[in-house]
C-alpha positions, 0 to 999 in steps of 0.5 A: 500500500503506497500512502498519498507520500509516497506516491508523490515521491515516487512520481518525482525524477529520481535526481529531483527527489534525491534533491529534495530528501538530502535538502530537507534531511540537511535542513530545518523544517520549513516552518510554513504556513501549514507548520503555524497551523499545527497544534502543539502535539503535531508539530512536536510529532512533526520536528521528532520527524525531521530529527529521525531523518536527520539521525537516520544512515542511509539509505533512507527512503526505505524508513520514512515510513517507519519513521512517520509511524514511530513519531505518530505513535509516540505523540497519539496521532495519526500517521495519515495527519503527518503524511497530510502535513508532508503533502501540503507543507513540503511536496508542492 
C-alpha cells in the first residue's frame, strides 16, 4: 500500500527527489504556513520527524515510513495527519 507520500515521491525524477530528501534531511523544517497551523502535539510529532531523518544512515527512503509511524505513535496521532502535513507543507 503506497500512502498519498509516497506516491508523490515516487512520481518525482529520481535526481529531483534525491534533491529534495538530502535538502530537507540537511535542513530545518520549513516552518510554513501549514507548520503555524499545527497544534502543539503535531508539530512536536512533526520536528521528532525531521530529527529521525536527520539521525537516520542511509539509505533512507526505505524508513520514512517507519519513521512517520514511530513519531505518530509516540505523540497519539495519526500517521495519515503527518503524511497530510508532508503533502501540503513540503511536496508542492
Amino acid at each position: 500500500r503506497l500512502t498519498k507520500t509516497k506516491k508523490k515521491m515516487s512520481n518525482l525524477p529520481f535526481k529531483k527527489f534525491r534533491k529534495e530528501l538530502n535538502e530537507r534531511r540537511n535542513g530545518e523544517p520549513e516552518l510554513g504556513d501549514e507548520y503555524k497551523k499545527l497544534s502543539p502535539v503535531m508539530k512536536g510529532a512533526i520536528n521528532d520527524v525531521y530529527s529521525m531523518i536527520n539521525n537516520t544512515p542511509d539509505p533512507i527512503v526505505d524508513k520514512i515510513q517507519g519513521i512517520i509511524e514511530t513519531a505518530a505513535k509516540k505523540h497519539g496521532v495519526e500517521s495519515d495527519d503527518i503524511e497530510n502535513y508532508i503533502d501540503n507543507e513540503l511536496i508542492k
